[in-house]
C-alpha positions as CSV (number, residue, x, y, z in Angstrom):
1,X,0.0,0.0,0.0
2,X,3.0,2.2,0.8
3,X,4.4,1.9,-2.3
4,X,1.1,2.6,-4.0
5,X,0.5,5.2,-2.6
6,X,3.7,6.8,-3.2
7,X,3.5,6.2,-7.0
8,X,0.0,8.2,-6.8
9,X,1.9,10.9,-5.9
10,X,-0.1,12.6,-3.8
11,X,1.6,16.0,-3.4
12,X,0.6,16.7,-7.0
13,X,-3.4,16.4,-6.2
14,X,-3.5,20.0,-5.5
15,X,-3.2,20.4,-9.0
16,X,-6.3,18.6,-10.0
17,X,-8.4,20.3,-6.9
18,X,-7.6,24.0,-7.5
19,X,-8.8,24.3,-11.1
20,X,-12.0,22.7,-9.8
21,X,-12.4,24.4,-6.6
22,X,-11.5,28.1,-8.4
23,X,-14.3,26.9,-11.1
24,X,-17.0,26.2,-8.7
25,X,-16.1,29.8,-7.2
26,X,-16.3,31.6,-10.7
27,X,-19.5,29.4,-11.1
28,X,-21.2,31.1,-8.3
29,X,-24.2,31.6,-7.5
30,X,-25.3,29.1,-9.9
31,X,-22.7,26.4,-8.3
32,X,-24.4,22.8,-7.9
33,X,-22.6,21.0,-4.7
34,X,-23.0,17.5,-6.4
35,X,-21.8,18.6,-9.7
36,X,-18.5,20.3,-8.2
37,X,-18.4,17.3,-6.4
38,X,-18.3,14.7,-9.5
39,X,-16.0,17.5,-11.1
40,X,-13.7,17.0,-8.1
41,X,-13.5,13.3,-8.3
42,X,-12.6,13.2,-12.3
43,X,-10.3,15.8,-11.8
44,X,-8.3,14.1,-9.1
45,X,-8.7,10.2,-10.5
46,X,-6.9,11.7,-13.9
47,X,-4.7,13.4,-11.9
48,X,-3.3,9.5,-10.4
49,X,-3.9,8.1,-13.5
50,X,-1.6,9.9,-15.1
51,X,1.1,9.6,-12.7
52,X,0.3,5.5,-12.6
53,X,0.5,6.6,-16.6
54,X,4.4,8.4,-16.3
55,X,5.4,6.1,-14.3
56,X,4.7,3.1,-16.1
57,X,5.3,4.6,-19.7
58,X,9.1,6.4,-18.3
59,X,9.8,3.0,-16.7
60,X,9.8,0.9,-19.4
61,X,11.6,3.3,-21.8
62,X,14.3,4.1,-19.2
63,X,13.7,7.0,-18.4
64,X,13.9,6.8,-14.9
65,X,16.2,4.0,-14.4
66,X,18.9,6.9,-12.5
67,X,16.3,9.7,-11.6
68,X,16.7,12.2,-8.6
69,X,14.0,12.8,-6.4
70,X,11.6,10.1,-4.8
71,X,11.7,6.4,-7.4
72,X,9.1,5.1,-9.4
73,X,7.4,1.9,-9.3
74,X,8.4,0.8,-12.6
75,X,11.9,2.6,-12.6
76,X,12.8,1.6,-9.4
77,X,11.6,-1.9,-9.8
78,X,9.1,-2.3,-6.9
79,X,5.9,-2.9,-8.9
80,X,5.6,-4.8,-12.1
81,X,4.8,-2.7,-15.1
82,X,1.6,-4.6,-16.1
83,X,0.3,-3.6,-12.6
84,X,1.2,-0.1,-13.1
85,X,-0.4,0.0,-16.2
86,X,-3.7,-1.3,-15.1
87,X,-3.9,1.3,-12.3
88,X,-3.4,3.6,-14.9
89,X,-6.2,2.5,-16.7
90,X,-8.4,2.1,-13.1
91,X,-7.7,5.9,-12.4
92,X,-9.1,6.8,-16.2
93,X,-12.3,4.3,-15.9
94,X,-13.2,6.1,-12.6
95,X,-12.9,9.6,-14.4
96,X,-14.8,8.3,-17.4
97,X,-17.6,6.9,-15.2
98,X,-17.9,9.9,-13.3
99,X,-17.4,12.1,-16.8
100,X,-20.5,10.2,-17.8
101,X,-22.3,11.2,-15.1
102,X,-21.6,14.7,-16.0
103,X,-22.3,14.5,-19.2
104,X,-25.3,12.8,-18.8
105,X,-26.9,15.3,-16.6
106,X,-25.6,18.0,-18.6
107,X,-24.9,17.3,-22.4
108,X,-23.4,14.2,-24.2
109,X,-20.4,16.8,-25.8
110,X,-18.6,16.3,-22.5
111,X,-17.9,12.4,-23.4
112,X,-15.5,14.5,-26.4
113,X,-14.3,16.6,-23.6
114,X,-13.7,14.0,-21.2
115,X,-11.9,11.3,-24.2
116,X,-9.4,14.4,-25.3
117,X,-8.6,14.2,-21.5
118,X,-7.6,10.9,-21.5
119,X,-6.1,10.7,-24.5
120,X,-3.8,13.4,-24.0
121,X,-3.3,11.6,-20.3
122,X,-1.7,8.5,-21.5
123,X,0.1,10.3,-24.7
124,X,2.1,12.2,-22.6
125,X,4.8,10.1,-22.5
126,X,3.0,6.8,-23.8
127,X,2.5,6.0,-27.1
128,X,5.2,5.8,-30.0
129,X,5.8,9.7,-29.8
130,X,4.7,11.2,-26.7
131,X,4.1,15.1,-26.5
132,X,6.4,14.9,-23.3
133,X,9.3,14.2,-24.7
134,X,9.3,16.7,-27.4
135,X,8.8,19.9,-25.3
136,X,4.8,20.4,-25.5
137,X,4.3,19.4,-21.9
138,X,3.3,23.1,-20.7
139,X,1.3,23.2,-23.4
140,X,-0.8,20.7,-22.6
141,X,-0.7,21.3,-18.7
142,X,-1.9,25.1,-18.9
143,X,-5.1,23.6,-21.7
144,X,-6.6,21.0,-19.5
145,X,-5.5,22.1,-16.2
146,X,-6.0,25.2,-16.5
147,X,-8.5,25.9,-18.9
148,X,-10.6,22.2,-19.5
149,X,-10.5,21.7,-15.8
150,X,-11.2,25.2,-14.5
151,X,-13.9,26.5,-17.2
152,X,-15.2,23.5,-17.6
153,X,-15.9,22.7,-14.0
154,X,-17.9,26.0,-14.1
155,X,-19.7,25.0,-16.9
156,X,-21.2,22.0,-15.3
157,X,-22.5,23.7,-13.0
158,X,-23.7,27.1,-14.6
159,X,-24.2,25.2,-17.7
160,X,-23.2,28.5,-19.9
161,X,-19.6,29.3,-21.0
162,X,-18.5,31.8,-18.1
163,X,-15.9,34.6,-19.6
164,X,-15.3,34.9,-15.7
165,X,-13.9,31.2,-15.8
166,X,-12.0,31.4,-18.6
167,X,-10.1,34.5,-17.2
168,X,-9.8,32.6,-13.5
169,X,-8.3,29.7,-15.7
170,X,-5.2,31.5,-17.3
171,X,-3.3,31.8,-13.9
172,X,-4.6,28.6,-12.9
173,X,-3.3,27.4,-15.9
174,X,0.5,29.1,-16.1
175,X,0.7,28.0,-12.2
176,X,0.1,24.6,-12.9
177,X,2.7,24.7,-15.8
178,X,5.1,26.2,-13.6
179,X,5.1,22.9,-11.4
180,X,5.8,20.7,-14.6
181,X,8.4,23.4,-15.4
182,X,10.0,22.8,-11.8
183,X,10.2,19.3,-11.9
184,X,11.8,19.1,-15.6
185,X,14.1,21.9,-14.3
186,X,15.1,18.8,-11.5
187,X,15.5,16.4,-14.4
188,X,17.4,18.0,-17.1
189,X,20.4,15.9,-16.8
190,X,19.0,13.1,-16.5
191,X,16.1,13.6,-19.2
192,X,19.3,14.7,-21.8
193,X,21.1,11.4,-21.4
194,X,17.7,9.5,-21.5
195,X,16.6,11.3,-25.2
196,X,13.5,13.0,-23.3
197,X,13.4,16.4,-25.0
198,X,11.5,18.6,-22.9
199,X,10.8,22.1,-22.8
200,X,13.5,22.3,-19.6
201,X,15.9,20.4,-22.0
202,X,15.7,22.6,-25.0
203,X,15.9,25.8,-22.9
204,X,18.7,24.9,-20.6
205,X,19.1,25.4,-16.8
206,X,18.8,29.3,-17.1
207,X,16.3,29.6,-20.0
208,X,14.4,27.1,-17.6
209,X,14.5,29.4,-14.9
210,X,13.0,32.5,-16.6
211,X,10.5,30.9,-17.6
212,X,9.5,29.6,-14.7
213,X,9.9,32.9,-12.9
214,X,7.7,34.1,-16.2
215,X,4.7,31.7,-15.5
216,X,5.1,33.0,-11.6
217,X,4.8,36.3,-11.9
218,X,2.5,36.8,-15.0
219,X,-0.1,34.7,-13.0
220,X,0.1,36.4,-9.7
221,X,0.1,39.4,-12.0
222,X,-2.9,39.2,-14.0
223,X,-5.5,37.6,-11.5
224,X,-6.1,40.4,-9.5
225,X,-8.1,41.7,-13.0
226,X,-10.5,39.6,-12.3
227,X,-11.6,42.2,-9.9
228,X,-13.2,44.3,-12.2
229,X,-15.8,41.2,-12.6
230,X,-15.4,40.0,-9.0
231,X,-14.4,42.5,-6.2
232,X,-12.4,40.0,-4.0
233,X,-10.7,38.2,-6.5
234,X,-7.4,40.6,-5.5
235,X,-7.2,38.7,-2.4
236,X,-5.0,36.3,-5.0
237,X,-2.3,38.9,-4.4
238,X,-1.7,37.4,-1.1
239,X,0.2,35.0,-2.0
240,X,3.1,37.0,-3.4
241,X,5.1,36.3,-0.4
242,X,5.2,32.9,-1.6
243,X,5.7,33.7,-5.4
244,X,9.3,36.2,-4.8
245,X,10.7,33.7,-2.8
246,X,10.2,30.8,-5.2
247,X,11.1,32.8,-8.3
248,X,14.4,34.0,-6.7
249,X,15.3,30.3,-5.6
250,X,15.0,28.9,-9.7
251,X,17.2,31.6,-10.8
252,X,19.8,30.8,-8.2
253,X,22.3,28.0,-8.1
254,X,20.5,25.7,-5.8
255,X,17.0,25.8,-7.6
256,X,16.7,22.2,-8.3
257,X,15.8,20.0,-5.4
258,X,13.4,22.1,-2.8
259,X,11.8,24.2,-6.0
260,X,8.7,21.7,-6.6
261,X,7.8,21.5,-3.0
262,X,7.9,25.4,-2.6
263,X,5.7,25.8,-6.5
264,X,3.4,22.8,-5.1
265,X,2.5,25.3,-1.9
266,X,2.3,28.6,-4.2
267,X,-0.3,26.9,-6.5
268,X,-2.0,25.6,-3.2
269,X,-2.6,28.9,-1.5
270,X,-2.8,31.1,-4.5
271,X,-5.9,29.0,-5.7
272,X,-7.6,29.3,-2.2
273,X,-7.2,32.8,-2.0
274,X,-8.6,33.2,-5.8
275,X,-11.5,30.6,-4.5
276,X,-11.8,32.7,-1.8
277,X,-12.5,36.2,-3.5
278,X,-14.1,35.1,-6.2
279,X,-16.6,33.4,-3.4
280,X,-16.7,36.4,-1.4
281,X,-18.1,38.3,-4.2
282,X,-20.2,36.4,-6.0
């Protein structure tokens, strides 16, 4: 069980709840508890399906045969990969099945929705040619979650396209890219000798680091404009004592190991103060 729940990796869950809990907020008044609620549990069962998903799919290409940070099931050779797999797949069947519920209740275009989802799950770095290991992670991360997961979850619920949740879902979005930015800025050495071309790879160490101190700062700085739309939503800007440190410790020397953990809290607090505001003024 231990080593299960290790390879669900649970410190990256916060990524799957925040889109969701800032969508319910943007969907205000018109949220529907049971709704946010089903949102919730696809949001987080793709989330550990497609870390089953990494694992299993960087295991078996190498990728993670001499990694830093916490080992893999696969990579580290406590699981079988079969076994991996199938979790993968069990984390995907519970988001379908609750996707279905969704879609049922609200309209039969979010089985499209919910299949692109998966898809671009496993194809991550499954598949002949993942996305992953040709640079388009962040891509991917700030679409679905940041803008499937965020504006979608309001949809659901308000059952209208929301310009409100759109806006809410670009710093969602750019801080959820700037964790998958962090951890490839971990990885670059290893992800070089392995052939894994990621965006951190192309850029280099300090190309890396701008970035990610780009993504920071443009999200902190554009979400307190959703204040013209929702007066509290500026309470976002309370997190900035978390954003300067983080930024400062990618550019420097020693950015690598503790700069996940300190992104992971950043995109924790920042989406419950933009929950928050965006409650407050509904």
């Amino acid at each position: 069980m231990r080593l299960w729940i290790q390879g669900a990796r649970l410190r990256t869950l916060p990524a799957a709840v925040v889109p969701v809990a800032v969508g319910t907020a943007a969907a205000a008044p018109d949220a529907v508890w049971w709704r946010a609620s089903v949102a919730l549990v696809v949001a987080v069962a793709l989330q550990v399906g497609v870390n089953y998903a990494n694992d299993y799919s960087d295991g078996i290409r190498g990728t993670d045969a001499h990694r830093e940070g916490p080992a893999r099931l696969v990579g580290g050779g406590a699981v079988a990969p079969a076994l991996v797999r199938r979790a993968a797949f069990g984390g995907f069947a519970v988001a379908a099945a609750a996707g279905l519920a969704l879609a049922i209740a609200v309209t039969l275009w979010l089985v499209a929705v919910g299949l692109a989802c998966v898809l671009a799950a496993w194809y991550y770095t499954g598949g002949r040619r993942p996305y992953g290991y040709a640079g388009f992670g962040e891509a991917f991360v700030f679409v679905f979650f940041g803008v499937v997961a965020t504006a979608g979850t309001a949809f659901v619920q308000a059952e209208e396209f929301s310009r409100l949740a759109f806006a809410a879902a670009v710093p969602v979005g750019l801080l959820a890219s700037a964790l998958l930015v962090a951890n490839n800025l971990r990885d670059i050495p290893r992800d070089r000798e392995s052939g894994k071309l990621t965006l951190a790879v192309r850029l280099g160490e300090r190309g890396t680091a701008w970035l990610y101190a780009a993504l920071v700062l443009v999200a902190i700085g554009v979400a307190p404009l959703l204040g013209i739309a929702r007066s509290w939503a500026p309470l976002s800007l309370a997190s900035l004592p978390l954003a300067v440190p983080a930024v400062r410790l990618a550019l420097s020397a020693d950015a690598k190991s503790p700069l996940l953990n300190h992104t992971a809290r950043l995109h924790s607090v920042f989406g419950l103060l933009l929950t928050v505001g965006l409650a407050l003024s509904a």
